[in-house]
C-alpha positions in Angstrom: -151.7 10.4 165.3 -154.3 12.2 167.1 -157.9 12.2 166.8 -160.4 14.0 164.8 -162.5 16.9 166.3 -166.2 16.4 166.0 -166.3 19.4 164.5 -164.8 18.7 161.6 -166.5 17.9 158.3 -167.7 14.3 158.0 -167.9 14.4 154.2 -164.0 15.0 154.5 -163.3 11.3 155.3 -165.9 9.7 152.6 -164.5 12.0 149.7 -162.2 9.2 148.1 -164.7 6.4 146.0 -163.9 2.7 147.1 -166.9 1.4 145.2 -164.4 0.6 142.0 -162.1 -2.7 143.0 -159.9 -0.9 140.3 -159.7 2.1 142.6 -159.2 0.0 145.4 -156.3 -2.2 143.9 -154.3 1.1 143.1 -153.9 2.2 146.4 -150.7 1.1 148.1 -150.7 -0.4 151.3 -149.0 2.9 153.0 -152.3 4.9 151.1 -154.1 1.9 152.2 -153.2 2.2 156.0 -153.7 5.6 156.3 -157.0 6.0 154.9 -157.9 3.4 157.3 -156.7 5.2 160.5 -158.7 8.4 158.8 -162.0 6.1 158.5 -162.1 4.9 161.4 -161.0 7.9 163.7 -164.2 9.4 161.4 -166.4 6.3 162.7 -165.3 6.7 166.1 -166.7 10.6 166.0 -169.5 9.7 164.5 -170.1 6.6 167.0 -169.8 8.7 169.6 -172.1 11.6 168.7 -174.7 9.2 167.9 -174.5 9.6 163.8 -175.5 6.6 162.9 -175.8 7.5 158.9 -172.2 8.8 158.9 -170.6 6.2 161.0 -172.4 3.6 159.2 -171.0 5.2 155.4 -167.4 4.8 157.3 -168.0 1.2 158.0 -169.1 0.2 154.7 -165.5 2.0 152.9 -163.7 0.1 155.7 -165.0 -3.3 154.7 -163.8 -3.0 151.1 -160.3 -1.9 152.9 -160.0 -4.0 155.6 -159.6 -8.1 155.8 -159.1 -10.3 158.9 -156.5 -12.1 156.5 -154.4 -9.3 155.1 -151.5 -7.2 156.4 -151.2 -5.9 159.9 -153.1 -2.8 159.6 -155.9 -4.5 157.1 -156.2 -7.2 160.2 -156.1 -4.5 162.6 -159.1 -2.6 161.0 -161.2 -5.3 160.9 -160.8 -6.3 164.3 -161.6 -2.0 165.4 -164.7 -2.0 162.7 -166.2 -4.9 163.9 -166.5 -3.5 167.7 -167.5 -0.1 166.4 -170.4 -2.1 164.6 -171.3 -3.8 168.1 -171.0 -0.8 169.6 -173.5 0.7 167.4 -175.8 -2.3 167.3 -176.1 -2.1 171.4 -178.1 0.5 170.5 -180.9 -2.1 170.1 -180.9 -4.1 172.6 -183.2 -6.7 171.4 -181.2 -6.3 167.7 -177.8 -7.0 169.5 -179.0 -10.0 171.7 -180.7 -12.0 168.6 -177.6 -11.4 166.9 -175.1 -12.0 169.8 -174.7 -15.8 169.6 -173.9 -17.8 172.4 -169.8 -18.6 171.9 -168.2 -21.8 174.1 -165.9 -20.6 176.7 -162.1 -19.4 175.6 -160.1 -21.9 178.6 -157.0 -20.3 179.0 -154.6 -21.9 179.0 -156.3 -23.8 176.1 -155.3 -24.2 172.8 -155.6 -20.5 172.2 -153.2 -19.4 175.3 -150.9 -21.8 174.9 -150.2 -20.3 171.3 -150.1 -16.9 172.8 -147.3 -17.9 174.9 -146.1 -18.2 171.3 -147.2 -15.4 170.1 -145.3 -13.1 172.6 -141.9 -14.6 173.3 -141.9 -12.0 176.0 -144.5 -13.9 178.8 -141.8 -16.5 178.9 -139.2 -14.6 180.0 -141.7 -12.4 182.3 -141.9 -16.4 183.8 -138.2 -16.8 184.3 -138.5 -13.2 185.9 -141.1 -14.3 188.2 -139.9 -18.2 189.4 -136.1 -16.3 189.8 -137.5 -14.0 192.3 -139.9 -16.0 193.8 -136.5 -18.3 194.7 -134.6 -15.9 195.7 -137.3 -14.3 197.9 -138.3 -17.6 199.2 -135.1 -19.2 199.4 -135.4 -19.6 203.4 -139.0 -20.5 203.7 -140.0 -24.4 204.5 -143.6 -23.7 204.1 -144.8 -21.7 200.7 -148.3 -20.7 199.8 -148.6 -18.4 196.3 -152.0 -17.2 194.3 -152.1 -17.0 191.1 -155.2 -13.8 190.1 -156.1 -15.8 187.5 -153.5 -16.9 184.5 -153.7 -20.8 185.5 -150.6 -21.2 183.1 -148.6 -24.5 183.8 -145.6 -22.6 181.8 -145.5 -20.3 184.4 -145.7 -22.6 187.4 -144.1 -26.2 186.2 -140.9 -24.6 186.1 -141.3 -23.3 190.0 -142.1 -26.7 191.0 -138.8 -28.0 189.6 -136.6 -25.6 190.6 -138.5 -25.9 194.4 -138.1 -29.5 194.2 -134.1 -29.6 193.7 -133.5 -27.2 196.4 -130.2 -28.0 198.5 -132.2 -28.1 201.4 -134.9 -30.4 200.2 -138.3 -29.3 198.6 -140.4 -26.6 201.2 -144.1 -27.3 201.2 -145.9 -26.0 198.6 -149.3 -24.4 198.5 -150.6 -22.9 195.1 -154.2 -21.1 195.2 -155.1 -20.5 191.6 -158.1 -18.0 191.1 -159.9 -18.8 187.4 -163.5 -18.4 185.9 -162.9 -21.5 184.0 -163.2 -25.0 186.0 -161.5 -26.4 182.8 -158.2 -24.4 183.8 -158.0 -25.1 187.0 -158.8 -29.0 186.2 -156.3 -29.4 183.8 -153.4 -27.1 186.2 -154.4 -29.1 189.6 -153.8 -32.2 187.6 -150.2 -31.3 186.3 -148.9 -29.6 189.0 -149.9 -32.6 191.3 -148.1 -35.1 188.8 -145.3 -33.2 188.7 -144.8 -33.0 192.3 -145.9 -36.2 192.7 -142.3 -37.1 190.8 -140.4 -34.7 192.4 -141.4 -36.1 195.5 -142.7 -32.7 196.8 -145.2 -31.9 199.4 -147.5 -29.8 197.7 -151.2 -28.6 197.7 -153.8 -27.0 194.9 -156.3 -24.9 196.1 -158.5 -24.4 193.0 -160.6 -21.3 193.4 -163.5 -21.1 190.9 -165.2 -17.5 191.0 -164.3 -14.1 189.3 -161.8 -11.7 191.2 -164.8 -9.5 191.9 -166.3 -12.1 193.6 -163.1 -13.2 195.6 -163.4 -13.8 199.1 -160.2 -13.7 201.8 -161.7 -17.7 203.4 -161.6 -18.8 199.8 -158.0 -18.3 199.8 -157.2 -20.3 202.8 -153.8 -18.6 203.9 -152.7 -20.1 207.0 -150.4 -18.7 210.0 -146.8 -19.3 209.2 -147.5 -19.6 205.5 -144.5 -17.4 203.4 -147.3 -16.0 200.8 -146.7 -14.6 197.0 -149.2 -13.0 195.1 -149.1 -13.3 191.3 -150.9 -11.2 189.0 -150.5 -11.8 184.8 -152.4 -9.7 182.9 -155.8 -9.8 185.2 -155.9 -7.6 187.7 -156.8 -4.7 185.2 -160.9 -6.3 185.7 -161.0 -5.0 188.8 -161.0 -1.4 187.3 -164.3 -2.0 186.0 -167.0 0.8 187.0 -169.8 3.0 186.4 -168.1 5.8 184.7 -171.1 8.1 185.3 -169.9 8.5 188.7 -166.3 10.5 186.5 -168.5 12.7 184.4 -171.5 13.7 187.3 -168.8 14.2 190.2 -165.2 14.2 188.9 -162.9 12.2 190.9 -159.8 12.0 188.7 -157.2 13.5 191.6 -153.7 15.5 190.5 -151.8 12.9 190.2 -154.3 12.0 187.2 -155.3 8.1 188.3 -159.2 7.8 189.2 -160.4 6.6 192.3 -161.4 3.1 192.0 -163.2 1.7 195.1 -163.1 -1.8 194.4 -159.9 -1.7 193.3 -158.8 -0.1 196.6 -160.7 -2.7 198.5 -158.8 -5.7 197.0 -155.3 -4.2 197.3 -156.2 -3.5 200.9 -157.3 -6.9 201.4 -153.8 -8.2 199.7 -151.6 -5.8 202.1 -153.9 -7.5 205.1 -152.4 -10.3 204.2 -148.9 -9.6 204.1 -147.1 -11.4 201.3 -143.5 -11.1 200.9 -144.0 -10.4 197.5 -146.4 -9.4 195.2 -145.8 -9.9 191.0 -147.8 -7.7 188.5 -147.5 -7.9 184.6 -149.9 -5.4 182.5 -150.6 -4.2 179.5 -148.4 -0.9 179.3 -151.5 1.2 177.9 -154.2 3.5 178.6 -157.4 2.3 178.0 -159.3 3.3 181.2 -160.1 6.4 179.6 -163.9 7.4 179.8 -164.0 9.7 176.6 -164.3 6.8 173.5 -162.4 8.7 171.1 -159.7 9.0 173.7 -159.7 5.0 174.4 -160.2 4.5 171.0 -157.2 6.7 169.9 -154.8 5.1 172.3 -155.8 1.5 171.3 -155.0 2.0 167.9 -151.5 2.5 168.6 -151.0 0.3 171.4 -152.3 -2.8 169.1 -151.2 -1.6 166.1 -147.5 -2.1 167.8 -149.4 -5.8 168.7 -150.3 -6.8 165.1 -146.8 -5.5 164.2 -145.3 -7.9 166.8 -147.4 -10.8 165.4 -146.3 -10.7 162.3 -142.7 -10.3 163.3 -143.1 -13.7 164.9 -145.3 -15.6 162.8 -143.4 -14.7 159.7 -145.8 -12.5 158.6 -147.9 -15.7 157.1 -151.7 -16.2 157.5 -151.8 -19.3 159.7 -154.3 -20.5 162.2 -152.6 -19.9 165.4 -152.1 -15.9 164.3 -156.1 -16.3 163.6 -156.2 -17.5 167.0 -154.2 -15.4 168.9 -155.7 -12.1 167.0 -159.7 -13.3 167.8 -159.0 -13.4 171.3 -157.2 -10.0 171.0 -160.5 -9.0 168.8 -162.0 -10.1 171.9 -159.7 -7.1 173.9 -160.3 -5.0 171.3 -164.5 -5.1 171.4 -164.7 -5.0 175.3 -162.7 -1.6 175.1 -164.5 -0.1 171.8 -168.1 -1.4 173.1 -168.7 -1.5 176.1 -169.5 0.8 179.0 -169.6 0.6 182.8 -169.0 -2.2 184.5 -169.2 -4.2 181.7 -166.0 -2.8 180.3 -163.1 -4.8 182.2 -160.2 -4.4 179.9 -159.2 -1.2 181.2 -155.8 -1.3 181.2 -153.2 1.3 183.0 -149.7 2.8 182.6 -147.3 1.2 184.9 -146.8 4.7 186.3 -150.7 4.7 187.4 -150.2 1.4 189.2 -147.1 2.4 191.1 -149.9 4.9 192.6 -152.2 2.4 193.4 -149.9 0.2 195.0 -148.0 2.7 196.7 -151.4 4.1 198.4 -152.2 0.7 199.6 -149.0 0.1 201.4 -146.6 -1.4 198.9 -143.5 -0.3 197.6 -141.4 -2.0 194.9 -138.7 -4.3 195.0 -136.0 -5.9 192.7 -136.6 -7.9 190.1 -133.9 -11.0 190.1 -132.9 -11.6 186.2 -130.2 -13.9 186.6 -127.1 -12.6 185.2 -126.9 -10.1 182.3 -125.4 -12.6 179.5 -128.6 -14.9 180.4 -130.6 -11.8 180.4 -128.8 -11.3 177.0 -129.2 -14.7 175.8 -132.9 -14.4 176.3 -133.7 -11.0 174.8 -131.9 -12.2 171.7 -133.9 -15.2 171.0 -137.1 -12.6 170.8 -137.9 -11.5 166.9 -136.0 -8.2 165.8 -137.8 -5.4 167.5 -138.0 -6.1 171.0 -136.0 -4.2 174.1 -136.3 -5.3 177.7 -135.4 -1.9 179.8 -135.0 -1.2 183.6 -137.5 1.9 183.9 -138.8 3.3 187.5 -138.2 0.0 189.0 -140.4 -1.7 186.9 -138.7 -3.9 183.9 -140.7 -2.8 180.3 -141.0 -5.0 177.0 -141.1 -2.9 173.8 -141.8 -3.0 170.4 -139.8 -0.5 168.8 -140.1 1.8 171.1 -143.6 1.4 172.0 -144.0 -0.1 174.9 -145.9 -3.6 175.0 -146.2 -4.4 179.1 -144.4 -4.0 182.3 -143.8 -6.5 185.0 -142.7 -5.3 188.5 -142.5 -6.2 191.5 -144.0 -5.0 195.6 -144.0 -5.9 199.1 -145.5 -4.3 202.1 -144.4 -1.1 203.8 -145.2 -0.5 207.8 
């Protein structure tokens, strides 16, 4: 699937009549999904050339196509309409603020992150993958201090705790720093991570740390002399990509090995290799959606989360239900902050593992092994996923697929003299 030139006839993509239900019934949902993908890579020309009139006559044939409540690629559409509409309402700034209305905050892990936990089997097995290697890596430390960038998940850390706690050798110290936006998180993790030690009988301290990683400070943190430190980053650390992408088209700075220079982004890294953890987890979105061109960003999205709404369905039975609603608004949610905006307000600008392993390698990291138990348990696990998904070892990284198109990667680093 590529996308359309501007060049190329607009009236091309408006030449079948949707204005008959009859002629909309008789399409089939192959027809149906295609003439989707050609509507809305016309919308996303049109967008982006500023033809309102055109991109406008796209949106109105997608609406009688798409539905939030349909099939995968019916969902899927709405969800890329609706931020092509935003995108085109920004124009107005006055417009797009009367309309905007003010939304109560998404507290992951709420209700809404606990079901997308459900949603992709795959994050609990990236757990195992991370408490494994945090064990083995930390197997002969008496005083432990990890951060958490930001996914506040008691899945992910409940599970350390107890496995810490029935050590051999007794239960090390624990020290968790968790960095979240919402105070709701970090309320609702301090209080079940100190209840669980509390029965374990586990020395342990939570460091709650309320600010946005842009705004992290190394104090904040509190990492002590003779701490053992781990860094653990789930799906956040892409934020910190976020940048005025006039400073790409005026001056350039993509480099041959094709990954932009991102000065914040080298800042924080920097800061993290100061520190000198023993181990450092990241799990992102195996994508490329830091692209500055919005056809190109919009192009790649489509496939990355069209393989997403496949995966849903997969798991959910393919049934309209209200925790697939729930888990595909805050994926909407993705899908708008990548379509619509610009600058530093875009922060879902997620990167290939193979740009990362740049990133980290300039910083002074290099990776390490991933501890997976042993391969019938790795087995075991990979089976219990829906029909579709493969777990593969590729460049040191471990990748989670959806028939073949990959989903996210989750690797592992430490520091390099």
């Amino acid at each position: 699937m590529g996308s359309s030139s501007p060049s190329t006839k607009p009236d091309v993509t408006l030449s079948l009549t949707l204005s008959s239900p009859s002629a909309i019934e008789a399409l089939k949902p192959e027809e149906r999904g295609i003439k989707l993908i050609q509507l809305l890579l016309s919308c996303t020309n049109h967008a982006s050339s500023g033809n309102l009139h055109r991109a406008d006559a796209c949106l109105r044939q997608i609406s009688q196509l798409a539905s939030v409540s349909g099939d995968s690629m019916q969902r899927l559409a709405a969800r890329f309409a609706a931020a092509l509409a935003i995108r085109l309402v920004k124009r107005w700034p006055g417009l797009y603020k009367a309309l905007s209305r003010v939304e109560p905050e998404i507290a992951k892990p709420g209700p809404a992150w606990s079901i997308f936990t459900k949603a992709f089997p795959y994050l609990r097995f990236i757990y195992a993958i991370i408490t494994q290697t945090l064990i083995y890596t930390m197997s002969e430390e008496r005083v432990i201090h990890i951060i958490d960038l930001g996914s506040g998940d008691p899945k992910l850390w409940v599970p350390l705790l107890q496995s810490l706690g029935h050590s051999p050798h007794g239960p090390p110290h624990l020290k968790l720093t968790c960095v979240n936006t919402s105070k709701i998180v970090l309320d609702k993790l301090g209080s079940k991570l100190i209840t669980e030690a509390e029965a374990l009988d586990m020395p342990f301290q939570f460091n709650p740390v309320n600010v946005k990683l842009s705004d992290l400070t190394i104090d904040v943190l509190q990492v002590r002399s003779g701490e053992a430190l781990a860094v653990a980053s789930v799906l956040c650390l892409h934020v910190l990509l976020a940048e005025d992408d006039r400073v790409d088209a005026h001056f350039g700075v993509n480099k041959n090995d094709g990954v932009k220079d991102c000065k914040q982004m080298g800042e924080f890294l920097k800061t993290v290799r100061f520190l000198n953890p023993k181990v450092v987890f990241l799990v992102e979105q195996e994508s490329d959606h830091n692209l500055s061109r919005l056809v190109d960003r919009f192009v790649e999205g489509l496939h990355y989360y069209s393989a997403v709404f496949d995966s849903i369905d997969a798991t959910f039975g393919g049934s309209s239900c209200e925790e697939r609603a729930a888990v595909e608004e805050m994926l909407g949610k993705e899908i708008e902050n990548i379509v619509a905006c610009e600058g530093t307000e875009r922060e879902e600008r997620h990167e290939s593992y193979t740009r990362w392993a740049v990133r980290f390698g300039k910083a002074g990291f290099r990776p390490v092994r991933l501890w997976l138990g042993s391969m019938e348990e790795l087995k075991r696990v990979v089976e219990g996923f829906p029909e579709g998904y493969l777990v593969a070892n590729q460049r040191a990284s471990l990748m989670i697929s959806w028939h073949g198109r990959p989903l996210c990667s989750v690797s592992a680093w430490n520091c390099f003299q």
